[in-house]
N, C-alpha and C positions, 0 to 999 in steps of 0.2 A: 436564393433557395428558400422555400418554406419549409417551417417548424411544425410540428406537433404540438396542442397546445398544454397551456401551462397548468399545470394541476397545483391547487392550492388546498384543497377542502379534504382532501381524503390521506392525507399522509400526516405521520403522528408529531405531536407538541411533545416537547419532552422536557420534562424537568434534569436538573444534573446527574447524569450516571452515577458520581463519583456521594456525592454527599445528599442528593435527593431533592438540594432548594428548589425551589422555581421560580428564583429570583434571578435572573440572568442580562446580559444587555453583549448587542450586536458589536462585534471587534472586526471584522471583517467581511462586504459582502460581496458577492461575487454575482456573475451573472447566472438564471437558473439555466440547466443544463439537461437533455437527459441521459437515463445511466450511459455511464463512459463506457461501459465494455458490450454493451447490446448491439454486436454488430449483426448486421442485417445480410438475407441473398438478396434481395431489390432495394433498386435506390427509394419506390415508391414508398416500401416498407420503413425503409430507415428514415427518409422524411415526416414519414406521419407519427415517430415516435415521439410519446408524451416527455414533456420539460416539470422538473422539479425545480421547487427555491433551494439556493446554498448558499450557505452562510455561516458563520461562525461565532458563537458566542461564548463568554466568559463567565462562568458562575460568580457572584455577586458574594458568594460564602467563603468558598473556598479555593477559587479562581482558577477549579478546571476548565478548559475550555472546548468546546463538542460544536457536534452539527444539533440545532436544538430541533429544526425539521427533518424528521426520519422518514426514512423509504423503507416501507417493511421489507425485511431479510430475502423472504421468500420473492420477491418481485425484483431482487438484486442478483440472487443466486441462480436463476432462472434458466438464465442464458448466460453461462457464464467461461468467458473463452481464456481467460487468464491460465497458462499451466507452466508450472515450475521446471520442468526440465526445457522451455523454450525461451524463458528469462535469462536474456546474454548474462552467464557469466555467473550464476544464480546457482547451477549444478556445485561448481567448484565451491562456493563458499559453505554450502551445506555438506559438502564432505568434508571439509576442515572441522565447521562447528562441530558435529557425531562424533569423528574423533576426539577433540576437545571433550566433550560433554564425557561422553565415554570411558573418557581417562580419569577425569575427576571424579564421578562415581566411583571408580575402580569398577565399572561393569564386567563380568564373567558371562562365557558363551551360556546361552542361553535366557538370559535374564532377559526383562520385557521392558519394551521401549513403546509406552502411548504417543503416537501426535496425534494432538487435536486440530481441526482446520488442514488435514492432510494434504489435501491440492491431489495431485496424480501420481503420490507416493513415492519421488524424488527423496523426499529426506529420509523417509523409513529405508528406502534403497541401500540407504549409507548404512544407516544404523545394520541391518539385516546384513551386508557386505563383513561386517566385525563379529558377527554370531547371537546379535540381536533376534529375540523372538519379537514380531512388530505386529500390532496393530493401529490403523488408525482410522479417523471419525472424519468424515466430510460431507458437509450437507451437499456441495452441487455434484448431481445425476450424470454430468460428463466427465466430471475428474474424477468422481470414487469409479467408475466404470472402468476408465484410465487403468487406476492404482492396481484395479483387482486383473486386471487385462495382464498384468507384468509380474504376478505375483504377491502382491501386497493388501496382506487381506484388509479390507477399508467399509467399515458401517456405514454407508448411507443414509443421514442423520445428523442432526443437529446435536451437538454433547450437551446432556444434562443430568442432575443428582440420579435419575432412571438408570440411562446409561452408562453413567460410573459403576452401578451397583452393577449393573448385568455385566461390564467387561470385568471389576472386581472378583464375583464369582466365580468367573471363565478361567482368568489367566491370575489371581492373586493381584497384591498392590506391585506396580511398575518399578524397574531400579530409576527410569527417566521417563519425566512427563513433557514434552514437549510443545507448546505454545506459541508458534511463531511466527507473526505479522499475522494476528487473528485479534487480539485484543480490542485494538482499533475500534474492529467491525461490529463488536456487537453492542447491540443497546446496554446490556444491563452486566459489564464488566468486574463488577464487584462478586453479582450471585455466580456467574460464571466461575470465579479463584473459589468460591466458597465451594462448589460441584467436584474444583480440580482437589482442591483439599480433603475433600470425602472419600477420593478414588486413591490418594497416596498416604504412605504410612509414614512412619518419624526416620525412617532411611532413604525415603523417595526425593530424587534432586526436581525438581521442578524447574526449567529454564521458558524464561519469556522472552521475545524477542517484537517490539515495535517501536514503530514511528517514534521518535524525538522530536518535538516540535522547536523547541529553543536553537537545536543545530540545523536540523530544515527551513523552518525559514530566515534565519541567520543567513543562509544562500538563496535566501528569493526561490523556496521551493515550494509555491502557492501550486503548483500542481500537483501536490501530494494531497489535496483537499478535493474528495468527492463523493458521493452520496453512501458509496460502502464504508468510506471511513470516518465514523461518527464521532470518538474520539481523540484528541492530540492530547499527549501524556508529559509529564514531569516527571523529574523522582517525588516530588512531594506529593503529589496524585499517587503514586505506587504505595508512598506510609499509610494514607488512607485505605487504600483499596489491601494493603497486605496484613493492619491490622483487623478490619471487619473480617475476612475469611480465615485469621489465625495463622499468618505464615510469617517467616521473617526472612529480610533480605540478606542472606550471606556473601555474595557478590555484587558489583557494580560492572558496568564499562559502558563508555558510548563508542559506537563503531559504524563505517562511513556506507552501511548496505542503505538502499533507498537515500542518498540523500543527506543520512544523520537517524541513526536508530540507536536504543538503548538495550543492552543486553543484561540480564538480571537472571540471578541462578537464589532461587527460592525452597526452604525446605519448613515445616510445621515447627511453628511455638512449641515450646517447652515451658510453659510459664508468660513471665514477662515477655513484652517486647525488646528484642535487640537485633539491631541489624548493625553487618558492616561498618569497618571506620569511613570505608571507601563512599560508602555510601549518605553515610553520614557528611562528608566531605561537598559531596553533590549536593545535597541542603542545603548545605550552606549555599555553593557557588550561586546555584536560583536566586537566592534571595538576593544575595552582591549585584548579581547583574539585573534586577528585577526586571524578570521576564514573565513574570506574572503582571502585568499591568499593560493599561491601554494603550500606553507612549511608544511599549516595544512595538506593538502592531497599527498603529502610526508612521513608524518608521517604516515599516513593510509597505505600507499601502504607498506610502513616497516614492520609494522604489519602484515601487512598480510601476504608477505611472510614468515615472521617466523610460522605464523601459518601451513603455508602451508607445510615449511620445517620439526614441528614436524607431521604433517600430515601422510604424507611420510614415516619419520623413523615408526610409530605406524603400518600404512596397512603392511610394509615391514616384522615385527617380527608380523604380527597376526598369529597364527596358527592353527585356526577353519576353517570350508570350507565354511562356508555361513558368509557372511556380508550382513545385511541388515541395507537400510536407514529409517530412524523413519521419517514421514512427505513428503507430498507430497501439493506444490503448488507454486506459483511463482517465490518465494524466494527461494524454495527449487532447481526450477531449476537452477539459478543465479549460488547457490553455485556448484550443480554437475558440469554444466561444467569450473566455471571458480577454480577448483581444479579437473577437468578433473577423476571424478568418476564413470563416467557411466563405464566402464568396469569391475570396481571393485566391486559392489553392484552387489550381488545376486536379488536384488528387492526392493521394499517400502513396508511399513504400511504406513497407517492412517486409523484414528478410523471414517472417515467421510464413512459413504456406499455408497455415492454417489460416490463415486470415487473408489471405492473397484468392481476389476474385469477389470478395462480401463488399460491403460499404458501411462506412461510419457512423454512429447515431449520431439521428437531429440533422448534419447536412449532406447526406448521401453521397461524399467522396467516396470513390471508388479505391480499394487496397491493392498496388499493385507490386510486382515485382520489384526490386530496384534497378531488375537488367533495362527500365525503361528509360534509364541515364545512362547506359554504356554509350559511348560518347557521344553524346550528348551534351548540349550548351545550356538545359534549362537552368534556371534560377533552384538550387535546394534549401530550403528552410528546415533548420535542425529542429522539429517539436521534442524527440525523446532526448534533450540533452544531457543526461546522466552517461549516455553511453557514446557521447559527443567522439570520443577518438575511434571508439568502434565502427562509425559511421564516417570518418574519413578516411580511417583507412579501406571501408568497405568502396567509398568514393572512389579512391583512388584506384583499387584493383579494376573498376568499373571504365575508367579511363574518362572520368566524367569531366569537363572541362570548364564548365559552366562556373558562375558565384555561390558561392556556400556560406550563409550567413545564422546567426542564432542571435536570440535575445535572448535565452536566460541560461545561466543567470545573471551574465551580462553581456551587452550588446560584442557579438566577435563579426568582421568579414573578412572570409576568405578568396584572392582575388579570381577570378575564371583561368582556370587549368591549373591552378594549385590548392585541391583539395587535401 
């Protein structure tokens, strides 16, 4: 199948988010891609979409490490089919977090709970369900639509020092500000804490929630790398990033959503900086295991190609005529091209219908049902492997009989008729 061609010239150079050097050098490269979630109605349409560079670099100063070529926001958010109450398993976790957060404020009915990066107002759902007054902020036009569709009243916009002040005004400073799997995404994550810090006062909890990259790709989870998520965090990225906006880290934890993500509950300096023992603790471990450095992503890149390499041998001796890929979404694309499967795959499932009948960016796989394995012999390739059991057991109710194989994060086969 033909690609869209490769855009080099018009997408931005970025210097490091975290400390501003522009001294940076390549740790990881991948093959260019385009946006993961720009799913298409024609395959012609999804064919002729445009491919970006991806790739990963390490700050030379401070050894944050980001996407150094950005896709502006607006050209990412566009089309943007990602929504949280469709992420298996994704609901339940965010009604745990609300109550947790909730309780540790000591929040009282009525008190105000901001998310930023809202999605389709899943997590305010929670908070509002405990007697949270909610608002939240979401730049894409199909999820705030979503949000407000259900009740959840949701600004369509991007959050900045503007919009702190205008919701400030509105509803007072927040008892919880919430932040969660947005950091990532934006270019300029330092002014963005310095916006959330303007909009909270010295009682406001602040909780962040993203990517870990030392526990993700610790599991070969290079498919967490794609053009919306510009950077991968440490805790010692967060001492930067929390003393430049005046916060201090009063909790720590890593916890296993996405892969391996770091959850941090943040409230305004009083003075000096002091954060957590806990936290402090995690400084240290960084440095023990140094995972700031080239060797650790050396070792990633090993892996992978062995993966790649039994990849290979497995498509080579299949001998069913349909392979199809289990999962369709960003990560999913990562993987297709940078193991270069779109010619290989007969097609996708996923169980999401919202995406059932469109077709993939860049190879024009068609998203189908998974009733097109009820029994059925084809070959299944597990792309979303995070939710690897959810998908055999889904196999299995389906009466599928066929092989059910995955590479990552490490090579598994499952023989035909025992999914």
């Amino acid at each position: 199948m033909l690609n869209g061609d490769l855009v080099t010239n018009s997408i931005d150079r970025r210097d490091c988010p975290v400390c501003g050097s522009a001294q940076n050098e390549e740790v990881l490269g991948l093959n260019p891609t385009p946006l993961g979630d720009a799913l298409c109605s024609s395959q012609t349409e999804a064919l002729a979409l445009l491919q970006y560079p991806l790739s990963l670099a390490m700050c030379q100063l401070c050894r944050h490490v980001f996407v150094p070529k950005a896709v502006p926001p607006e050209e990412s958010y566009s089309n943007y089919f990602f929504s949280s109450s469709k992420s298996p398993g994704l609901s339940d976790v965010m009604e745990t977090m609300a109550k947790d957060l909730w309780s540790v404020s000591r929040g009282e009915a009525g008190d105000t709970v901001v998310d930023l990066g809202s999605n389709d107002g899943t997590f305010l759902s929670a908070f509002k369900a405990l007697g949270a007054t909610v608002q939240g902020v979401e730049p894409s036009d199909r999820q705030s639509l979503l949000a407000n569709s259900i009740g959840i009243p949701t600004r369509n916009e991007y959050f900045n020092e503007s919009v702190a002040d205008s919701i400030s005004s509105g509803m007072g400073s927040p008892r919880i500000i919430t932040v969660h799997n947005v950091l990532a995404n934006l270019p300029d994550p330092g002014r963005f804490l310095r916006d959330v810090r303007s909009l909270a006062s010295s009682d406001t909890l602040i909780s962040v929630v993203t990517g870990y990259h030392p526990d993700q790709f610790a599991v070969n989870m290079v498919d967490y790398v794609y053009h919306e998520h510009l950077s991968y965090f440490t805790a010692c990225d967060f001492r930067s990033l929390a003393a430049s906006a005046g916060l201090d880290v009063i909790s720590v934890r890593r916890i296993p959503l996405k892969g391996g993500s770091i959850h941090l509950l943040l409230k305004p300096s009083v003075g000096s900086e002091h954060h957590s023992s806990d936290f402090m603790q995690l400084l240290a471990w960084e440095t023990w295991r140094d995972i700031r450095s080239k060797a650790f992503f050396q070792e990633l890149q090993g892996r992978l190609r062995a993966n790649g390499a039994w990849l290979e041998e497995f498509l080579s001796g299949n001998a069913t005529e349909k392979i199809y890929g289990y999962g369709c979404s960003h990560s999913v694309t990562t993987l297709i091209y940078l193991f270069s499967l779109g010619p290989t795959l007969t097609g996708l499932v996923d169980d999401n219908q919202d995406r059932q009948g469109l077709y993939a960016p860049g190879t024009g796989l068609e998203i189908l049902s998974p009733e097109v394995l009820r029994n059925m012999n084809h070959t299944v390739l597990i792309l979303a492997w995070q939710h690897d059991w959810r998908i055999t057991n889904r196999l299995r109710s389906l009466n599928h009989n066929g092989v059910v194989a995955q590479f990552m994060p490490f090579p598994i086969v499952q023989p035909s008729g025992q999914p």
